[in-house]
Every structure is written in C-alpha cells, then in structure tokens.
C-alpha positions as CSV (number, residue, x, y, z in Angstrom):
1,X,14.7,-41.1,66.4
2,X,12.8,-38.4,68.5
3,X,13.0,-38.6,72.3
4,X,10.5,-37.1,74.8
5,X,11.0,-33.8,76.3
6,X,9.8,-35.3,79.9
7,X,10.1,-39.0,80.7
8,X,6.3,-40.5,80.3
9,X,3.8,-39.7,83.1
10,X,5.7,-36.5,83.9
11,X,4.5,-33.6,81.6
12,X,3.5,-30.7,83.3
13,X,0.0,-30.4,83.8
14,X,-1.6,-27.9,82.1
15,X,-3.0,-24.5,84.0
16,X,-5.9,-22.5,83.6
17,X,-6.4,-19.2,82.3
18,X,-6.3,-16.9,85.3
19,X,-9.3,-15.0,83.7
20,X,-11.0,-18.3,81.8
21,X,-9.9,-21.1,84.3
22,X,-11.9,-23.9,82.0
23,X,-9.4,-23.5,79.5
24,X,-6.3,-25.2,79.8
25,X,-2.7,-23.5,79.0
26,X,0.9,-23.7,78.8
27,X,1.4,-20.1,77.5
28,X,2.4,-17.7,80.9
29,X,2.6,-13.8,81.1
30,X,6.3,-13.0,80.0
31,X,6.3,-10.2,82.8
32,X,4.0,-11.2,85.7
33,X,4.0,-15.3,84.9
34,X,-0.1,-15.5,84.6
35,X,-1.4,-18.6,82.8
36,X,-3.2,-17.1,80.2
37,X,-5.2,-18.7,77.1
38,X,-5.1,-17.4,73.2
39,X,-7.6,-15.2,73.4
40,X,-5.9,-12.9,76.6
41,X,-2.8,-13.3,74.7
42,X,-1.1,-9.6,73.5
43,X,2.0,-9.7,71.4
44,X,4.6,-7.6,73.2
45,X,8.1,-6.9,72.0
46,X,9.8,-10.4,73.7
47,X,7.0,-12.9,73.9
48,X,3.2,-12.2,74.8
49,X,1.6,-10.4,77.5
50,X,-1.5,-10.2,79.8
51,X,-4.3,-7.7,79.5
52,X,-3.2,-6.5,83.0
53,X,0.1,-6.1,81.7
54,X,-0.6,-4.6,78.7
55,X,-3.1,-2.4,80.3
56,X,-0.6,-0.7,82.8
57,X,2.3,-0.5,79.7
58,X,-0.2,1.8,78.2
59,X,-1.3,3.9,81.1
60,X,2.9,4.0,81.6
61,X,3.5,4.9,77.5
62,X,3.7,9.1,77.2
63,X,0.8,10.3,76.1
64,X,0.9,13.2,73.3
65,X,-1.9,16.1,73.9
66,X,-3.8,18.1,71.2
67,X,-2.1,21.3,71.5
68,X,1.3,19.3,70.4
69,X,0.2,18.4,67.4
70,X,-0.2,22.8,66.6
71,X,3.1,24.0,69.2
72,X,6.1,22.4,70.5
73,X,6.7,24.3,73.1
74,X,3.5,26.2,74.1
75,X,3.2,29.2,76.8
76,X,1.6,28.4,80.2
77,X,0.0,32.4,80.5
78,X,-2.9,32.7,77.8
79,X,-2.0,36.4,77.7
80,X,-4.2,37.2,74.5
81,X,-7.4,35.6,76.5
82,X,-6.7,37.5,79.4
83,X,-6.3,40.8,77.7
84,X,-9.5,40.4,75.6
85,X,-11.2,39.3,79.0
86,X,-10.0,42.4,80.3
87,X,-10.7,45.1,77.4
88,X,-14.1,43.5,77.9
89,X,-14.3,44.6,81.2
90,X,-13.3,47.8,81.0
91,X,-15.5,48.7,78.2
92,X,-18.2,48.0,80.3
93,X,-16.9,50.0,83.2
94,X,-17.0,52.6,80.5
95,X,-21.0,52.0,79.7
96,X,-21.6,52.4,83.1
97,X,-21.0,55.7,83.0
98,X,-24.3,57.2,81.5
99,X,-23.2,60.4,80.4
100,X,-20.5,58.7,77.7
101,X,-22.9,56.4,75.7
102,X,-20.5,53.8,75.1
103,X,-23.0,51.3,74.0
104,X,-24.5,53.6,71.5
105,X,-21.2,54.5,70.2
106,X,-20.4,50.4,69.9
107,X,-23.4,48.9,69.3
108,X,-24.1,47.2,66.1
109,X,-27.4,46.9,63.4
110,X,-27.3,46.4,60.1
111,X,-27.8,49.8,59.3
112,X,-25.0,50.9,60.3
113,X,-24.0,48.7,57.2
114,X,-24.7,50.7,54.7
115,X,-28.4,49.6,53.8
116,X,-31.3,51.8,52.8
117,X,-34.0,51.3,55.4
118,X,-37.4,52.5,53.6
119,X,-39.3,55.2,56.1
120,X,-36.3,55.8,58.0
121,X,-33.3,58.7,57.8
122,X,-30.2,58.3,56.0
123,X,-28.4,56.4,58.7
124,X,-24.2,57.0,58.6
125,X,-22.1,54.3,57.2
126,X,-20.1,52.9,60.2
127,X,-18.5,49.6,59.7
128,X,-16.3,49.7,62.6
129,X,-19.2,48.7,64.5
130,X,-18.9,45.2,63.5
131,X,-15.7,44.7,65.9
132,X,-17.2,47.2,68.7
133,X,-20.3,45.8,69.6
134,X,-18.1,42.4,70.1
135,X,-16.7,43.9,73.0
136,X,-20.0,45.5,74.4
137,X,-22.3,43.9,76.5
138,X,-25.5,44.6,78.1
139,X,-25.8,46.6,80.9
140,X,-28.9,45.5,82.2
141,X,-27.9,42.0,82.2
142,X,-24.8,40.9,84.3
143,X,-25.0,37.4,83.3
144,X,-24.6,38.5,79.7
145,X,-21.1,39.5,80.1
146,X,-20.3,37.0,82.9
147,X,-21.2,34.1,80.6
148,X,-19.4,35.3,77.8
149,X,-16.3,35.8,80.0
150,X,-16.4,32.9,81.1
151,X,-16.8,30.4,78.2
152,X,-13.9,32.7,76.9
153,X,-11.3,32.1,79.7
154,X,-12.4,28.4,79.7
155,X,-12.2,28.1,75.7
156,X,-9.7,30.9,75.2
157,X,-6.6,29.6,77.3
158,X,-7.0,25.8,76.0
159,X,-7.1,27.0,72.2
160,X,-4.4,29.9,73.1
161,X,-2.1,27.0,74.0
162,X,-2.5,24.9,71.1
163,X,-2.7,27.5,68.2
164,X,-0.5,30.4,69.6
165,X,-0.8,34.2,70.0
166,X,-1.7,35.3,66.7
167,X,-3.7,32.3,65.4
168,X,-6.1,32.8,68.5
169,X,-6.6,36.3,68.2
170,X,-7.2,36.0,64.3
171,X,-9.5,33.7,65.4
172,X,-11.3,35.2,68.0
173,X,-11.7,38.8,65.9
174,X,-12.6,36.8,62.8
175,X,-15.0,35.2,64.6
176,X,-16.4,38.6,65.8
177,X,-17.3,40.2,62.7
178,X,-18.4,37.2,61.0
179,X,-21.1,36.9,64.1
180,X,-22.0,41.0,63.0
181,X,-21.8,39.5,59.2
182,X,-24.9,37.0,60.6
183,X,-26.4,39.9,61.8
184,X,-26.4,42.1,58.8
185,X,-27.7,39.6,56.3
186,X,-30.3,37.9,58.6
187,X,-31.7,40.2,60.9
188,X,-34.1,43.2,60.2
189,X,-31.8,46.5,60.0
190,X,-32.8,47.9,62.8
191,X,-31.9,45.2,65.3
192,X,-29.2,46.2,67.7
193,X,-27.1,43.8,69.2
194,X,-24.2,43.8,71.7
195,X,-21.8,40.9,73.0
196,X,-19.0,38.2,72.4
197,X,-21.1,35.6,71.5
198,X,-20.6,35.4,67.8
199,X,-16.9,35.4,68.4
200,X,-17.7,33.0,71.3
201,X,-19.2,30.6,69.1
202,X,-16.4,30.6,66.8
203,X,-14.0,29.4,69.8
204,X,-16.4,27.0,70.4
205,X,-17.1,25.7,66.7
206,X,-12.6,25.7,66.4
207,X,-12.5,23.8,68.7
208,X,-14.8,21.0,67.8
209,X,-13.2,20.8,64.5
210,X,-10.1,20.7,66.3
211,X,-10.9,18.1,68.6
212,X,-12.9,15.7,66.2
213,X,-10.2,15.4,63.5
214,X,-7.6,14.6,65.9
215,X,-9.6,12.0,67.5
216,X,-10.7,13.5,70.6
217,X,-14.2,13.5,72.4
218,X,-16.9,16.3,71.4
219,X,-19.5,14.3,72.6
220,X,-20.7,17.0,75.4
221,X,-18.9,19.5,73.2
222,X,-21.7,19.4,70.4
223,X,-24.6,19.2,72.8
224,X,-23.8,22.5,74.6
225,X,-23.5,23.8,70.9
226,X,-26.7,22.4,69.8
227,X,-28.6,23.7,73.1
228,X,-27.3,27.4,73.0
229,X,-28.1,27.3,68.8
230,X,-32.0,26.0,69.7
231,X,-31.6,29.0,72.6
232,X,-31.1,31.5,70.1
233,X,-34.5,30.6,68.8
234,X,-36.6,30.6,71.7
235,X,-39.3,33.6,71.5
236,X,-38.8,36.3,74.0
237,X,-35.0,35.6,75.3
238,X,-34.4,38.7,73.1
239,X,-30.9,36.1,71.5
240,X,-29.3,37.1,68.9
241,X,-28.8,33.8,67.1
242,X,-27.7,35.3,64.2
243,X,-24.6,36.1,65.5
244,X,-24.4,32.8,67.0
245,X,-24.9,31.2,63.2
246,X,-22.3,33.4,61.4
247,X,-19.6,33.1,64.3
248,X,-20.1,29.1,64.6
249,X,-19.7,29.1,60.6
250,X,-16.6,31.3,60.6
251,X,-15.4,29.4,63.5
252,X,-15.3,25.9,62.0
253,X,-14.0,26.8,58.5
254,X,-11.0,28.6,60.4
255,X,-10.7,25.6,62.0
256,X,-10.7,23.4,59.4
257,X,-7.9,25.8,58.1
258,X,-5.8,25.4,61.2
259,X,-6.0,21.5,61.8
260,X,-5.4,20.8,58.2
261,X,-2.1,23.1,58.1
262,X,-0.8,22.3,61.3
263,X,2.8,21.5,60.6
264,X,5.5,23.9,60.6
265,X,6.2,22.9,56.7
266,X,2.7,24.1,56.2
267,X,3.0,27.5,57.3
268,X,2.6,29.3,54.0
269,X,-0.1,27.4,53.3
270,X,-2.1,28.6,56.7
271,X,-1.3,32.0,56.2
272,X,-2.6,31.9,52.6
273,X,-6.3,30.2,53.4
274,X,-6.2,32.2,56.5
275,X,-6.5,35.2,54.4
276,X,-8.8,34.0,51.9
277,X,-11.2,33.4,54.8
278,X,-10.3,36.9,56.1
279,X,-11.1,38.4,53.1
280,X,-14.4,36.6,52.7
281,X,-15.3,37.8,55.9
282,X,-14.3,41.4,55.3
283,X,-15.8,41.4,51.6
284,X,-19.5,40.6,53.3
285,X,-19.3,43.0,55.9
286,X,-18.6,45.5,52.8
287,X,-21.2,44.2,50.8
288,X,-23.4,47.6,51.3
289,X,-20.6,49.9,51.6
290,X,-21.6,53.7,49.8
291,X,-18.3,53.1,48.1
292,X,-19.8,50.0,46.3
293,X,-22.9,51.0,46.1
C-alpha cells in the first residue's frame, strides 16, 4: 500500500517557467530557486541550473588565451618587435642622409639575384639584398614606413607573446626574404622594391593560421588580408604585391609549423620543419646563384 505524498487537495500548485510562464513546472534553479521548464534546464554538478545561472558560471570559469597554448609564462616587453621597429627607424634616418645612398646599397631587384638581363650589364651577384631592402623604406612616402611600423608593433607584440623570442624573429626574417623570393620569380628583374611588407604579411598570414586552428575569430582578420592582396593589384599604386604573395605564403606554412608543434614534447619536431622551411626559403633565393649556375 502506497500513501500520498500530500493529503488530497493539497499538492503544490505547479509554477511557470520564469522565461515560458505557459508551461507549468516543479523543477526550480538549484542556485537562485527559478521555476524553470525542460527546455531552460542545464545539468550542473548537484542538480540543474538556469541559463542565468549558467551564463554568469561561465563568464566566472578562467578563461585560457591563445598565447598559453605556445608559452606558459610569456614576457610582458616584446623586446624583439621593438628592436626591429627601431633598426627600421634608424635605417631610415640613415637614407635621409643623401650623400650615403643607403637605399641603393639595400634595395632589392631581382637582378641582384644572379639573373642574366638581355641588353643590360653584368649586374653583381648580391643576395644579401634580400634581408636589406626589408628594412628599407621609401623616402618619399612617410606613410610607407609608418604603416608598416605599425601593423608590426600591433602584430609583432601579440605573436611575440605567444611564440617567444626566437620563434618571432625566425618568423619575421623568414618572412622577409620569402617576400624578396616573390619578388625574384615574379617581377621583371629590374623592379626595385623597398619595405617590410613581405615580412609584414607573413605576421599577418601566422597569425591567421594561428588563430583559426585554435578556434579564435579571423573574420575581420582575413578581410584586411584580402583588401591589402587586391591593393597590391591596383594599377598605378606602384605595390609590390609580389612581396605581399611570397611573405603571406611563407607566413602561413610557418605557421602551420608552429601551431601543429606547440607543445613542449614537440620541440624537436618544430625545430626540424622549421628548418626545412628555412631551407626552402634560402634554396630559392639561391636558385640563380653564379655558384650554381
């Protein structure tokens, strides 16, 4: 024999969902005692919960950032970004001053490579150029260095944090002379070009990778990359989007590299496809060497 839990004519009456109040319910918020239906029901570790509830447990759970998931214990001064920022600058203090031709001296084409230009001299072989010309800018332009700076400082400290010292400044000087690699394989051999933006665009191609496996938002990341890429290609800007293609490629396979070995068991394994793609890189930029020709 079963008896009632309340004598008849005194169950409780049931109460209405506090966000559905035509649906009738017994169940209550275990924390804030809410009537709440099946469907505003969430499973919590001693009974169920409202989406209120729920909502400020989350907002009060520790969030982990990117950069954790590459450091545990980053540095708060991005002192490689800074000191590219400010080699930058003072190189072009230096091409200020006429009388030392600094921006001949650094400036980069293709024929500085090692090609054979038909109706033209014997040009000398100077690879170095490659890196140079990375940290040249134009002179006549202010807004070409100022730009650059810029989307490095903004770029630069975020990925300094997350990959470290050396993996940045790989990075950034891979980056470089892959944007000088576009250069030599797609532009005519006389085109000079100065500038960070190949190695600029590899920061910013990184960090998409970067951000997109780990489940972050590059949304308004790949729309700034699309617009400066259809830039490039705009007559008459004078853009060297070839540097812009060859830096974004290196950029995002390095990338790729760092994201897929970012534990500390991994380490070896980083190194190792780290130099492949360093080699790569350096292996086209020799392609037209005298040595191999």
């Amino acid at each position: 024999m079963t008896l009632p839990s309340s004598p008849p004519g005194l169950e409780p009456s049931p109460h209405g969902c506090y966000r559905h109040t035509t649906r009738p319910t017994y169940i209550v918020c275990q924390r804030c005692s809410r009537p709440i239906c099946v469907e505003c029901q969430t499973q919590a570790a001693v009974g169920v919960i409202c989406p209120e509830c729920r909502g400020a447990q989350r907002a009060a759970a520790p969030k982990r950032s990117v950069g954790s998931y590459f450091r545990v214990g980053g540095t708060s001064t991005p002192v490689v970004t800074l000191s590219l920022i400010a080699l930058t600058g003072f190189v072009f203090v230096l091409q200020m001053i006429p009388w030392l031709n600094v921006t001949d001296a650094f400036a980069f084409a293709p024929a500085y490579s090692g090609m054979e230009i038909s109706g033209y001299a014997p040009v000398p072989y100077e690879p170095w150029r490659m890196i140079t010309s990375v940290f040249t800018h134009s002179t006549g332009f202010f807004l070409h260095i100022l730009l650059n700076m810029y989307t490095l400082w903004i770029f630069g400290q975020i990925l300094e944090s997350m990959l470290g010292r050396v993996r940045f400044l790989s990075l950034y000087l891979v980056c470089g002379v892959a944007g000088s690699v576009g250069v030599m394989y797609l532009a005519p051999p006389t085109t000079f070009v100065v500038g960070a933006s190949g190695a600029i665009f590899g920061l910013l191609g990184a960090f998409l990778v970067i951000q997109r496996r780990l489940g972050g938002n590059t949304t308004s990341l790949l729309i700034l990359v699309g617009i400066n890429l259809v830039i490039g290609f705009l007559p008459g800007l004078n853009v060297a989007w070839e540097a812009h293609l060859g830096g974004l490629i290196a950029g995002v396979v390095m990338g790729l590299v760092y994201v897929q070995t970012r534990r500390f068991a991994q380490r070896r394994v980083r190194v190792a496809w780290t130099l492949v793609v360093v080699v790569i890189v350096v292996a086209l930029s020799l392609a037209h060497a005298p040595m191999f020709a």
